[in-house]
Structure formats: C-alpha cells, structure tokens
C-alpha positions as a Markdown table, in Angstrom:
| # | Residue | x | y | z |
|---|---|---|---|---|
| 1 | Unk | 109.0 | 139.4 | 33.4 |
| 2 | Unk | 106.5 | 141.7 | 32.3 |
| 3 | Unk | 104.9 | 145.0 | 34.0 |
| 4 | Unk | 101.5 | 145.8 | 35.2 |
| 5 | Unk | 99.0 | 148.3 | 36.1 |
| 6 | Unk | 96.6 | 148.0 | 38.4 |
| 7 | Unk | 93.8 | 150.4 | 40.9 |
| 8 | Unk | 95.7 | 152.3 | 43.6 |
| 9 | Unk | 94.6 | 154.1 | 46.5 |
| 10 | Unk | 94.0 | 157.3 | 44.4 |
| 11 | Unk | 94.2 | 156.7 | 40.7 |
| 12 | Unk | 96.9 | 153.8 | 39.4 |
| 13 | Unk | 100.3 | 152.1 | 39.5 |
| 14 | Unk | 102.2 | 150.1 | 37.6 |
| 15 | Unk | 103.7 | 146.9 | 39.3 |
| 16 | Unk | 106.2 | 143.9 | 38.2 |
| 17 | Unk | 105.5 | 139.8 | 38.3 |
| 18 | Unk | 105.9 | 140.0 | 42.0 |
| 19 | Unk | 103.4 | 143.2 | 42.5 |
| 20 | Unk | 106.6 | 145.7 | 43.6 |
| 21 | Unk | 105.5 | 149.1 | 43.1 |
| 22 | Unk | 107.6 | 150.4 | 40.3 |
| 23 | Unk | 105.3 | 153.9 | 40.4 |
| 24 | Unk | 101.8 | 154.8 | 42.3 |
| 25 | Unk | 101.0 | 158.4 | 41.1 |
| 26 | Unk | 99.2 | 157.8 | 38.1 |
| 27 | Unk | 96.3 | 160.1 | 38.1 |
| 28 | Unk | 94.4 | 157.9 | 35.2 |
| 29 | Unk | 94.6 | 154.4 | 33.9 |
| 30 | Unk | 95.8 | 156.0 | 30.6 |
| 31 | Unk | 98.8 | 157.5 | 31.7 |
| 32 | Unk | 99.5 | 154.2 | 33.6 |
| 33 | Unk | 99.0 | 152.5 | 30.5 |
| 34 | Unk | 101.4 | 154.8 | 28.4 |
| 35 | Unk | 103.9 | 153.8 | 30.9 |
| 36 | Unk | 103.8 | 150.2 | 30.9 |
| 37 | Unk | 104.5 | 150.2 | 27.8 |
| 38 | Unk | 107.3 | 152.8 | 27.6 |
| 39 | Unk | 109.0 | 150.6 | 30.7 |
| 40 | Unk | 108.1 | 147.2 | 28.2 |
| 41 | Unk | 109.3 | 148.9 | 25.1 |
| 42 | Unk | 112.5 | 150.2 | 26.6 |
| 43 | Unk | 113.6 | 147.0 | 27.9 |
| 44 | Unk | 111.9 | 144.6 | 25.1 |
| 45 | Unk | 109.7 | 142.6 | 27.6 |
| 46 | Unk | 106.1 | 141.8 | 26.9 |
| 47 | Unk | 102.9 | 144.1 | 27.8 |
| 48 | Unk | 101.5 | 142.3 | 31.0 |
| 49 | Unk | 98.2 | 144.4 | 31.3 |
| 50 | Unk | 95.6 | 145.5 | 33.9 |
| 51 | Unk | 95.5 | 142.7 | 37.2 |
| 52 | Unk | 94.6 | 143.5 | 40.6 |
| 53 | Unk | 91.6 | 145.6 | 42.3 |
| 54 | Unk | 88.6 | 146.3 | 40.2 |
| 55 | Unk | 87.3 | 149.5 | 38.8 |
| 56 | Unk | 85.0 | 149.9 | 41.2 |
| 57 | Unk | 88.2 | 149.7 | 44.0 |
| 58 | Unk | 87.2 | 153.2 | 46.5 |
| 59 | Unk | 86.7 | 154.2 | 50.2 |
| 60 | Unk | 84.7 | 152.4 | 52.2 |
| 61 | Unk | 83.2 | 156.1 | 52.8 |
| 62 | Unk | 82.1 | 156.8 | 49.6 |
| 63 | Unk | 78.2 | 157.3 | 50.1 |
| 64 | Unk | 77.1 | 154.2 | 47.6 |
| 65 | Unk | 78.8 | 151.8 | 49.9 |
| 66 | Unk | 76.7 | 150.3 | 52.5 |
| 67 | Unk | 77.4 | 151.2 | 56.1 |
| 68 | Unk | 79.9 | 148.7 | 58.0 |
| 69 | Unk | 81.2 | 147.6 | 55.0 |
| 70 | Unk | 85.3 | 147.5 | 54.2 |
| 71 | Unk | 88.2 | 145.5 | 52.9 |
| 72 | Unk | 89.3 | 145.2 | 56.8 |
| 73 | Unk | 86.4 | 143.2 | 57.7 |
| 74 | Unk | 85.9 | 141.3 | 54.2 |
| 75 | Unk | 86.6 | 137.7 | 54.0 |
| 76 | Unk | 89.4 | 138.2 | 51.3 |
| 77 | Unk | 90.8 | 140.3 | 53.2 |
| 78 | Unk | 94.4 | 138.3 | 54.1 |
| 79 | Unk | 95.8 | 140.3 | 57.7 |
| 80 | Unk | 98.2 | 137.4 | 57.5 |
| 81 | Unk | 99.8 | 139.0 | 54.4 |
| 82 | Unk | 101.1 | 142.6 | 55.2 |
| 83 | Unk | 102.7 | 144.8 | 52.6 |
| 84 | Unk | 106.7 | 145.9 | 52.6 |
| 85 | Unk | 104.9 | 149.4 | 54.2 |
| 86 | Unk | 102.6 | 148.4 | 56.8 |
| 87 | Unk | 99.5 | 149.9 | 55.2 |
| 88 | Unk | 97.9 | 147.4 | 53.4 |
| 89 | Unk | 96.9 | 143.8 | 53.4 |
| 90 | Unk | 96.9 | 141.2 | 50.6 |
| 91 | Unk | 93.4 | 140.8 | 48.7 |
| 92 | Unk | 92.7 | 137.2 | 48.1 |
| 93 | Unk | 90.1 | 138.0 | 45.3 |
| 94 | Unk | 91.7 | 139.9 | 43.3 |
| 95 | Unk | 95.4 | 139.0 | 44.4 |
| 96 | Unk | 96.7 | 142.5 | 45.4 |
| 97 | Unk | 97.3 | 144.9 | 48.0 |
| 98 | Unk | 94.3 | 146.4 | 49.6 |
| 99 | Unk | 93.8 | 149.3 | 52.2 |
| 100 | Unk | 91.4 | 148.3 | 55.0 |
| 101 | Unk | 89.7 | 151.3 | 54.8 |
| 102 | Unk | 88.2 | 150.6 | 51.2 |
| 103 | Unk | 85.9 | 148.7 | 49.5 |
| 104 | Unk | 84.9 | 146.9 | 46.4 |
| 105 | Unk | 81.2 | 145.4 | 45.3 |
| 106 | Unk | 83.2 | 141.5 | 45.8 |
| 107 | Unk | 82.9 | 142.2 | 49.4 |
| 108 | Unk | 82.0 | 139.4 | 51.5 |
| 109 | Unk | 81.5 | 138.8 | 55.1 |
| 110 | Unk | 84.2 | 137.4 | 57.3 |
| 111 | Unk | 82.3 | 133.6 | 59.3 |
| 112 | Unk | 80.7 | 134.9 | 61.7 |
| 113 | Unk | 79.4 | 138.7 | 60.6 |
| 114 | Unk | 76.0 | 139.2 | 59.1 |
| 115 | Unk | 76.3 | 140.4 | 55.5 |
C-alpha cells in the first residue's frame, strides 16, 4: 500500500492504492505532500507520489477554456463509473475522479461532437 496525492476540486488530496479519499482540503500541493509522507512515515509504507488529474485540472468556466468544453462531454469521461458520492465520474486518461463541470487541455470529443 502506499498513499497518494493528487488535483482536487479546489487545491489537493491525498488518496490510497484504491483512490479512497483519506483527506481533500489541501490548499497546496506542498502541504499535501508534507502529508503523504507523515501518513508513510508513521506507518513505514513507501512514498507513492503525485497520480491523477493534471496541473492544469480547473473549471470548465475558467475564461482560457474554450466555450462547450468540459469533462462531462469529453471522451474520457467514464458516466459508467460513479464515485462512492455521486459527484464525480471516473477519468479514463488520467485514471481518477473527475467533476463534469471541469476541464483539462487532454480534452477530447466524445464520437459524434465536433472538437
């Protein structure tokens, strides 16, 4: 086993193998970072790193994103795949849980919509 961290909706979280959320309020990636490897320290498992949405991870608002353009209409975008909460959907690309209402530049268009 080994822990995580990895974009959130708002700043970072640190997940397990099986991407449960062990904590989602991480305002930066270096406070998630001190606490993977506090949680690794303390129970003398291996550092697992950064996995999941990129950097570049925000809302499909966000003026630099181009209009009609979210996770909820992007090919990776797995509907099939819900998480434990409802609110989110698993990301094939990037193999994590992703809010419909955001966006990332690996966006690609479901068959059958223009890109």
């Amino acid at each position: 086993m080994a822990f995580y961290i990895s974009k959130a909706r708002q700043g970072w979280k640190l997940t397990d193998d099986d991407w449960n959320i062990i904590d989602d309020d991480f305002d930066t990636k270096r406070e998630a970072q001190k606490e993977m490897v506090a949680l690794s320290a303390a129970q003398n498992i291996k550092v697992g790193g950064e996995k999941g949405l990129p950097d570049a991870y925000r809302p499909a608002l966000a003026k630099d994103v181009p209009e009609g353009r979210a996770c909820g209409n992007c090919k990776h975008f797995n509907e099939e795949k819900i998480s434990d909460d409802g609110t989110q959907a698993w990301c094939t690309k990037f193999e994590d849980w992703a809010d419909g209402g955001f966006y990332c530049n690996a966006w690609k268009s479901k068959e059958g919509m223009s890109d």
